[in-house]
C-alpha positions in Angstrom: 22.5 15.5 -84.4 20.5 18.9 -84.9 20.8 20.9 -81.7 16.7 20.9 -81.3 16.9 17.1 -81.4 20.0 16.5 -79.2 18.4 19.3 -76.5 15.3 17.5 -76.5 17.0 14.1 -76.4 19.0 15.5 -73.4 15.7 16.9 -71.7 14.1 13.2 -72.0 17.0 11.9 -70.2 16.8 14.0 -66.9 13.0 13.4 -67.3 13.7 9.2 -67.3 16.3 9.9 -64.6 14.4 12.5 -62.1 11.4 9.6 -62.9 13.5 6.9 -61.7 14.9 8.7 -58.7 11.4 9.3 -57.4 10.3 6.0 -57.9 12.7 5.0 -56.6 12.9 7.2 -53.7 8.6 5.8 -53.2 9.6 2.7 -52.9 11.8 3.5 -50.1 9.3 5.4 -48.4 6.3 2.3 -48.6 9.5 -0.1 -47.3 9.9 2.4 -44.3 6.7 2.5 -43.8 5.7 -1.1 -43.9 9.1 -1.6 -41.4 7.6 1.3 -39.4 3.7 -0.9 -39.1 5.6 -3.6 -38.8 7.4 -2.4 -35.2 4.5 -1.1 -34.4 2.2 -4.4 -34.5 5.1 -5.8 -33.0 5.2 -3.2 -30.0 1.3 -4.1 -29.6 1.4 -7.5 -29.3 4.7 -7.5 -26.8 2.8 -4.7 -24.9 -0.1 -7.7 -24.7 2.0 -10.1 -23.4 2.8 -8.0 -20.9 -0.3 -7.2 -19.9 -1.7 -10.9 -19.7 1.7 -11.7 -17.4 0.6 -8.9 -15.1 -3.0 -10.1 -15.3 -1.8 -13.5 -13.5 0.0 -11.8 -11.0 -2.0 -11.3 -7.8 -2.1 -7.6 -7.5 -2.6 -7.2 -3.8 -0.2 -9.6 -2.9 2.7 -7.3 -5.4 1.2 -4.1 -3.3 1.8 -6.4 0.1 5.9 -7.0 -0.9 6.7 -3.9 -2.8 5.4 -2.1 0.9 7.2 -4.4 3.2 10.2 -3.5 0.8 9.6 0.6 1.7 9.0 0.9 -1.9 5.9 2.6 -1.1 5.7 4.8 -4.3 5.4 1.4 -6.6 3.3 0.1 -4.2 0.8 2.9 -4.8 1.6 2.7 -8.9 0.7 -1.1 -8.8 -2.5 -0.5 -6.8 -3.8 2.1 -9.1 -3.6 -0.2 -12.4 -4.9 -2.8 -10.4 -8.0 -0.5 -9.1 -8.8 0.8 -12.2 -8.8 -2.7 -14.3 -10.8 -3.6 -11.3 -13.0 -1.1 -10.2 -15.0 -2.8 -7.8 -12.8 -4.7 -6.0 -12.8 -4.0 -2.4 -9.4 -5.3 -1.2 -7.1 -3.7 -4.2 -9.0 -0.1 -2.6 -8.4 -1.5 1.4 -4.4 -1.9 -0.3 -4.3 1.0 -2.6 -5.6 3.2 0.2 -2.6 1.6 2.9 -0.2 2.8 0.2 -1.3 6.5 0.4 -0.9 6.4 3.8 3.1 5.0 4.0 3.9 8.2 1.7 1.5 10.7 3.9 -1.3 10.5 1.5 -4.1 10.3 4.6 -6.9 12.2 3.3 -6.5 10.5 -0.4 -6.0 7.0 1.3 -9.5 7.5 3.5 -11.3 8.1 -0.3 -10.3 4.3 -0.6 -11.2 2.9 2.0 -14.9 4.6 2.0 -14.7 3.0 -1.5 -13.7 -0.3 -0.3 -16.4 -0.3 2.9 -18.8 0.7 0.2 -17.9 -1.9 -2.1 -17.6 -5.1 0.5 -19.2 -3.5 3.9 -17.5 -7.0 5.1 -14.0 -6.1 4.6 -12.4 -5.5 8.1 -8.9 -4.4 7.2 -10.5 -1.5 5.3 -12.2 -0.1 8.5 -9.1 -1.3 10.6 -6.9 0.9 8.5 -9.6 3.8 8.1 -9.3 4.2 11.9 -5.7 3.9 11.9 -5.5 6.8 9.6 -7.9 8.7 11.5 -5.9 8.1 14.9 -2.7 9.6 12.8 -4.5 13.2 12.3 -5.8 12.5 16.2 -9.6 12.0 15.7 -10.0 9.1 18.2 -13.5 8.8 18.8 -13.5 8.6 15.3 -11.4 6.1 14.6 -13.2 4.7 17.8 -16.2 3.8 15.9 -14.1 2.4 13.5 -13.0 -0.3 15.5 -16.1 -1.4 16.6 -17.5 -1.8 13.5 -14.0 -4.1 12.6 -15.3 -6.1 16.1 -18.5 -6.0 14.7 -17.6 -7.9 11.9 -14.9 -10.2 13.6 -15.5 -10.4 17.5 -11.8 -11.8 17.5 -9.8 -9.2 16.3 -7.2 -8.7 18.7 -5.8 -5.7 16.8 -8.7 -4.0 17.0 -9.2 -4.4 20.5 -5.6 -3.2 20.7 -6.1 0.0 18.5 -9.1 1.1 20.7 -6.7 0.6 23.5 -4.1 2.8 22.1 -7.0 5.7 21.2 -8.3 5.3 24.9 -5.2 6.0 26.0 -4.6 9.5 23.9 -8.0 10.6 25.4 -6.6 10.2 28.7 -9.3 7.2 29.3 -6.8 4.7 31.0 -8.4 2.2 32.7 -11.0 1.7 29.9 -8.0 1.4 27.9 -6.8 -1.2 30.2 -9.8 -3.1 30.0 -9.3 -3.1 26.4 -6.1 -3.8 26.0 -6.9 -7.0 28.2 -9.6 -8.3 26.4 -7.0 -8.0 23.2 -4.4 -10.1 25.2 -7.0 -12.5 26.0 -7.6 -13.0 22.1 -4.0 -13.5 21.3 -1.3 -13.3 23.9 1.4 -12.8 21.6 0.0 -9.3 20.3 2.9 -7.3 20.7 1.7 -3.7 20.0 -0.9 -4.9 23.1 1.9 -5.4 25.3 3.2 -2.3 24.1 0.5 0.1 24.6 -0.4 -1.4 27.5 2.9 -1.5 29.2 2.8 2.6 28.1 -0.9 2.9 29.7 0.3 1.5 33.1 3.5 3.7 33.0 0.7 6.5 32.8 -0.9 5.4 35.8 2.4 5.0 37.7 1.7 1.2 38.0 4.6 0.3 37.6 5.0 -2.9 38.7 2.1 -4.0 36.9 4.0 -2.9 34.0 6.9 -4.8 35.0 4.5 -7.9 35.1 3.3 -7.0 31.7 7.2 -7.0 30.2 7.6 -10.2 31.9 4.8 -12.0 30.5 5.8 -10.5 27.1 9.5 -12.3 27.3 8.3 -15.4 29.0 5.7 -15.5 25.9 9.0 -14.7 23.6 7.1 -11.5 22.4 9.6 -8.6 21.4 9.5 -5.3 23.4 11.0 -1.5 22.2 14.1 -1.4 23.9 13.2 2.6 24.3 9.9 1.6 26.4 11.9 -0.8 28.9 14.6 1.6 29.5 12.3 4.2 30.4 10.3 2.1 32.6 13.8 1.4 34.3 14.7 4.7 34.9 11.6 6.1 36.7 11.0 2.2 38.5 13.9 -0.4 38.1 13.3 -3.8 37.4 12.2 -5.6 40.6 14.3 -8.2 41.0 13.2 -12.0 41.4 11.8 -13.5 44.3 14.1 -16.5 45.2 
């Protein structure tokens, strides 16, 4: 074979060759490529899926457990996917808001409960909770006026009635706290933080066996006490013991 003919002959081959490799080599790529779509619509439709379970499960009551677990952090994660599929629902604000507040989030949490007030002017707990808050950075009259408009909207709130006991108290207004703190007893005689605040409003007032007679009525109503409160009730006034 003439060396032209056998070079070119030789040339043709590494074209066929290279050709074949890069064909090749295309094919591969469109295969990863479909594989790589492929995952991906597969991703999309599991992320769905997902989505539609989460959909069915009642976001406020998830925020409710994941706080009585301490896990306050999720609580406040689940809240804000909740608030922001559903933007004007008041209660996911009222919860999302009582999150912020377990990790110290008080000025943040209050932006959710104006929200929530705003969206349902109705919704108690949001204006029980926005007091609350205010009564933890000591604004009392504030919170005050937050109460009364929970009473407002349900005369029978005994936790309300409590509350505005408890800020009475931390404005040195005892016996109006007292009369509150009566009228919440009166509305449900197993309120424990009532018995509580009030047992700590007539230690105040060095009446204290009144607030014997309060710890009394709490056990013989099977309502739980702070050991801590008791004990230092004892020590200043010991437990009067039992007429026969």
């Amino acid at each position: 074979m003439p060396g032209k003919i056998k070079a070119l002959w030789y040339f043709c081959i590494v074209v066929i060759v290279v050709g074949f490799i890069a064909l090749a080599a295309k094919g591969k790529m469109e295969e990863a490529r479909e594989n790589a779509e492929t995952a991906s619509q597969a991703a999309v439709e599991e992320q769905k899926k997902i989505e539609a379970k989460t959909v069915q499960i009642d976001p406020i009551k998830l925020v409710r457990e994941l706080n009585a677990l301490g896990k306050y952090q999720e609580a406040v994660d689940v809240a804000r996917k909740a608030g922001e599929r559903n933007p004007d629902h008041a209660q996911i604000q009222t919860w999302w808001g009582i999150s912020l507040v377990k990790i110290d989030k008080r000025a943040e949490a209050i932006e959710h409960f104006v929200l929530a007030a705003k969206k349902d002017p109705t919704d108690e707990k949001a204006h029980l909770y926005w007091g609350l808050t205010l009564a933890m950075d000591k604004k009392f009259e504030d919170a005050i006026g937050h109460y009364r408009i929970v009473l407002e909207i349900n005369p029978e709130h005994s936790n309300a009635y409590a509350y505005w006991g408890a800020s009475l108290s931390a404005l040195e207004k005892l016996e109006e706290a007292v009369a509150k703190l009566e009228e919440s007893l009166v509305l449900n005689r197993f309120n424990s933080q009532a018995y509580a605040i009030m047992i700590d409003v007539l230690y105040k007032q060095t009446k204290y066996e009144r607030a014997w007679e309060m710890v009394h009525k709490a056990r013989a109503n099977n309502v739980s006490l702070q050991k801590s409160s008791v004990d230092r009730l004892s020590k200043i006034f010991p437990e009067p013991t039992k007429k026969p």
